[in-house]
N, C-alpha and C positions, 0 to 999 in steps of 0.2 A: 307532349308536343305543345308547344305556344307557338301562337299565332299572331301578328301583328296589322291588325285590319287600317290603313293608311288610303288614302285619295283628296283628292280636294276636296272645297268642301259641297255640300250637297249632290251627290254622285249618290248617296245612298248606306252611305257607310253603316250609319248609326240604324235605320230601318232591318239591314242586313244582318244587323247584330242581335237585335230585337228576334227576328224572325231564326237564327243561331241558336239562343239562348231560350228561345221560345215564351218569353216575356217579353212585356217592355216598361226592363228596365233603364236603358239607355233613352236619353230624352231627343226624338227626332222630330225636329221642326224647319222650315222653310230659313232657315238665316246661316248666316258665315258663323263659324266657331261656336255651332250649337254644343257639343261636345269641347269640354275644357280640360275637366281630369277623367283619366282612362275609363273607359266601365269595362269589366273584367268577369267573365263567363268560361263555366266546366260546361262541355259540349258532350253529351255521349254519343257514339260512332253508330249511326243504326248498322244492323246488320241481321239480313235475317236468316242467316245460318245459324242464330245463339238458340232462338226459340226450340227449332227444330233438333238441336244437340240437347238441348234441355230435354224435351218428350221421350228422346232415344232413350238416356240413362234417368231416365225420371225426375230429373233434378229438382229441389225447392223452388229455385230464383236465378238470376242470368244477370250478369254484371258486365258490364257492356266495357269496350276501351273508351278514353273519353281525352278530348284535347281542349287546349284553354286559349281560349278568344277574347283580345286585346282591341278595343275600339280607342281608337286616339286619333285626339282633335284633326279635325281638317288642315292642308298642307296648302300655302300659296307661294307664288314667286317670291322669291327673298326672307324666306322662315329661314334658312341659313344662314343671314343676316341679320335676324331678327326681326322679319316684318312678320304680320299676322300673330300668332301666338309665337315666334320664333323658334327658340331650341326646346321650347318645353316639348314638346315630341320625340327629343332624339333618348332620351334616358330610356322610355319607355320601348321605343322601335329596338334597343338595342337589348335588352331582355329578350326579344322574341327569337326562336328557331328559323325563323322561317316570315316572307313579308306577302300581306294578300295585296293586291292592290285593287282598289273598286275603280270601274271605268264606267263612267257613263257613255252611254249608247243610245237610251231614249230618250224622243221629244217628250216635254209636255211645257207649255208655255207658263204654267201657274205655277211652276217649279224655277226658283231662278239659279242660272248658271253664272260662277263668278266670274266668267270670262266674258259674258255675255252671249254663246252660243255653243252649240254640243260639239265638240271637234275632240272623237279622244285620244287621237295620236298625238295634238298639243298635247294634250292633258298630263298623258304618261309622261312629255319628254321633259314637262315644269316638275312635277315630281320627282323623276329620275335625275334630274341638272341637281336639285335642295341634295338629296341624299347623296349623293357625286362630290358637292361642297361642297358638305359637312364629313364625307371622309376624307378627301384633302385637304383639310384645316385636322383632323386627326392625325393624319399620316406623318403631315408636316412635323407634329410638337415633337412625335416620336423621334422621328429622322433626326431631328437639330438634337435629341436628348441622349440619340445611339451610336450619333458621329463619332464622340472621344474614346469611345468603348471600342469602336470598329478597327480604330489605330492597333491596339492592341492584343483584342480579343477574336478569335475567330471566327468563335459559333456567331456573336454580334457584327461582323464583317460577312458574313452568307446573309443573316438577317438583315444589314445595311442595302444590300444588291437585290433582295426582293420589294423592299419599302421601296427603291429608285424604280424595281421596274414598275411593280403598280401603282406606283407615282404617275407614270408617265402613261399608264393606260388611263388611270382617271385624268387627267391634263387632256384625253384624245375623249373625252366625255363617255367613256367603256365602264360599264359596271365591273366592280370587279371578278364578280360570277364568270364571264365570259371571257378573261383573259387567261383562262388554260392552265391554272397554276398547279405545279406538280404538289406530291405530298408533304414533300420536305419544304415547300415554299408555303406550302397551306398552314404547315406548325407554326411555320414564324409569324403568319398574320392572324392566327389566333386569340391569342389574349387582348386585340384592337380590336374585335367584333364590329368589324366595317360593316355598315348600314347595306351597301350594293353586293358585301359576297355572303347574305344570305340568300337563301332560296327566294323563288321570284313565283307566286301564282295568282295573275290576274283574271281577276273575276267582273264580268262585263255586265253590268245591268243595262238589261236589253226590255225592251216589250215586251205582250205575253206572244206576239205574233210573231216573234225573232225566238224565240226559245228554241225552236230546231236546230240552229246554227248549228253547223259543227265546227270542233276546234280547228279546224287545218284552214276553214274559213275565215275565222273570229284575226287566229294569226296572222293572215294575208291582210285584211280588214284593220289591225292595229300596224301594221309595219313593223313588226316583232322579228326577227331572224334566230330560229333555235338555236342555245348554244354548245360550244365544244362538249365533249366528253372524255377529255384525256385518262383522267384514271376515275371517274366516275360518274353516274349519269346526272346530268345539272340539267337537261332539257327544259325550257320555257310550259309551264302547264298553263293555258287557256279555259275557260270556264264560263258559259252563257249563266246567269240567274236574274229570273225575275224578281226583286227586293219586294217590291207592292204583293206580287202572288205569293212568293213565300210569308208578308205577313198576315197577309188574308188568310190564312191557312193555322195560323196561329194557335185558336181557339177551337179548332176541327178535333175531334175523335181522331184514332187512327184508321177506324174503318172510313169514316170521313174523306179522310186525305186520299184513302185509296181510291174512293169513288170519284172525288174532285181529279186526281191526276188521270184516272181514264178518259173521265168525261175532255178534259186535257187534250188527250190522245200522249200523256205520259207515262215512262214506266216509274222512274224516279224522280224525287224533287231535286231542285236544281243541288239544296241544302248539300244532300246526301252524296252529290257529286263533285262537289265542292272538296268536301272533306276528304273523300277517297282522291282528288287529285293531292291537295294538302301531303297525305301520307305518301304519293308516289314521289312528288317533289324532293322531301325528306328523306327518299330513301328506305321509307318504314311499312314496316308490317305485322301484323299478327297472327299467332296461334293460341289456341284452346287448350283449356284445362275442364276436364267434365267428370262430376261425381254428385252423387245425391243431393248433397249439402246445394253447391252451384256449380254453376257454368259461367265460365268468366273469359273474356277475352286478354291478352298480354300484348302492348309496345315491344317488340323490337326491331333493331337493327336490321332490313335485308342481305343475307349471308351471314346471321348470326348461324353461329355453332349452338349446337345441345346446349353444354355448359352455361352458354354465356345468356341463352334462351331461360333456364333455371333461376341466373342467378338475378333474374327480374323478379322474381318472386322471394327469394331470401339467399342475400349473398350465400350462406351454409350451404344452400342446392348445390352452387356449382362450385366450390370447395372441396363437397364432400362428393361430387357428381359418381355417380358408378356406369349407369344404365338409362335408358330413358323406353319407354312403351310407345310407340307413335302407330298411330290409325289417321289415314284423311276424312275429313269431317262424314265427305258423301258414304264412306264405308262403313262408319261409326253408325251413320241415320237408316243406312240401309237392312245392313244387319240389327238394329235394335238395340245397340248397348254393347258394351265392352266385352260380353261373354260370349256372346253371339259373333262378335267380328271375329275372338281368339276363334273360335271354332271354325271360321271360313278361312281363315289363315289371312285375315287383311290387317293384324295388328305385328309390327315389327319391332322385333329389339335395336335401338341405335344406340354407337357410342361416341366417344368423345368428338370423333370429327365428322357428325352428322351436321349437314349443314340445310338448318330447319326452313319449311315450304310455308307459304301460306296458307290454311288453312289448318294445319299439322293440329291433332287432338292429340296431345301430351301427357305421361304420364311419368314422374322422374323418380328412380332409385337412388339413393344418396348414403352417404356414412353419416355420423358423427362424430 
């Protein structure tokens, strides 16, 4: 999973990144286009289900899922024309799965705002207009380039009638995310990796006295309207984090952190919410592989199949796929380990058209 962390500038981006990656590497200072070329961060998913699968089957070590977080330069009015750093953002933004968007929310006067005041409904709508066009100046080159093809060619004549219609949603200033497109329209805009039909998860740096927010809040509060879900869920994820507390937090132990987010009155850091929105946005989820050696968490797909579950781990799994062993994690912890759950009957044989849970502790039969 890649990440595309974008906002104007000084909203926090680069602090946030810092506090992600839990260094600081990324250089965060008070000025426009602190950040020039990307800094580029493995993130691992906390979770604390790994440890506790670990103690069950005794495991050595626990290898967590991990996604990669993309900080690129701050965005102003007319980077799609080239003002500010221009398009040097778009190469990078168009790598990523998925787009964070950092919104400022808090005063602080020694912090300057390049607009000269905190308003982050403007905010989003100057970022959202740049990425909007710069995919109708994409769309465009394509369309003039598919025209002669379309005379002729079919399949390029269905692809000509989806370019027109999302043409004319980005011309009504619509991300493309929101404009409903079916599956067979989604192929053809595929290989254009439009900036607005990736995933959207805005992340609000707020105070530490706004940390409570809830999303349903945050969303009335930006002027956001959840979008369609025709054949799959695209819904808007919202997300309070404090930038400043996550990097004070930096240097903390883990029992540290525990005790600081009590003291808080939190259960989790904003960080670790962040990223589990991240995964729902995308669509993704995880299950468990546990054996002595490790305990490892897997990316996939939600409503991925057995097979296609395996073949994260080596295409041959699901090639050769036979059988799979599945236990839910909590059954696995409860009973003690793999022998102990066979014995209470909570470990089940699935086949090919299991369609794997999250949490699912995995165990795969295979040929070769």
């Amino acid at each position: 999973m890649k990440i595309g962390i974008v906002g104007l500038p000084n909203v926090g981006k680069s602090t946030l990144f810092n506090a992600l990656t839990r260094n600081y590497s990324a250089d965060a200072q008070n000025f426009p286009f602190c950040t020039i070329e990307p800094n580029v961060g493995i993130v691992n998913v906390n979770d604390a289900r790994l440890e506790k699968i670990r103690a069950a089957v005794n495991g050595q070590k626990v290898i967590p899922a991990s996604c990669e977080f993309i900080d690129i330069a701050g965005i102003v009015k007319g980077a799609s024309q080239g003002e500010g750093l221009g398009n040097k953002f778009l190469a990078n933004i168009r790598e990523a799965d998925a787009i964070l968007q950092v919104v400022r929310l808090f005063e602080d006067g020694d912090i300057t705002h390049v607009h000269g005041e905190v308003n982050p409904k403007t905010d989003i709508e100057v970022i959202n207009s740049e990425l909007i066009l710069a995919d109708v100046d994409t769309l465009e080159k394509r369309m003039i380039s598919n025209a002669k093809k379309a005379k002729s060619d079919k399949q390029c004549a269905e692809a000509q009638k989806t370019y027109e219609k999302v043409f004319q949603g980005l011309n009504e200033w619509k991300l493309v995310s929101t404009l409903g497109l079916t599956e067979d329209e989604q192929e053809h805009m595929q290989d254009l990796h439009l900036l607005t039909n990736k995933r959207f998860v805005y992340a609000c740096n707020v105070s530490e006295d706004m940390m409570d927010m809830h999303e349903d809040e945050l969303i009335k509060l930006l002027d956001l309207t959840p979008n369609p879900a025709p054949s799959e869920a695209r819904g808007i994820r919202v997300v309070p984090i404090c930038a400043k507390l996550e990097a004070d937090m930096i240097e903390m132990t883990p029992e540290e952190r525990k005790e600081f987010l009590e003291d808080m009155g939190l259960i989790t850091t904003g960080l670790d919410n962040l990223i589990k929105a991240s995964y729902d946005a995308l669509g993704l989820q995880y299950y468990f592989t546990a054996g002595e050696k490790e305990v490892r968490a897997w990316t996939i797909k939600q409503g991925s199949t057995a097979p296609v579950a395996a073949g994260v781990i080596h295409t041959d799994f699901e090639k050769g796929f036979i059988k799979a062993d599945v236990v839910q994690w909590e059954d696995l912890v409860t009973a003690g380990g793999w022998s102990k759950a066979r014995e209470v009957g909570k470990v089940r044989l699935e086949g090919k058209e299991y369609i794997v849970q999250d949490g699912d502790v995995m165990l795969f039969k295979f040929s070769n």
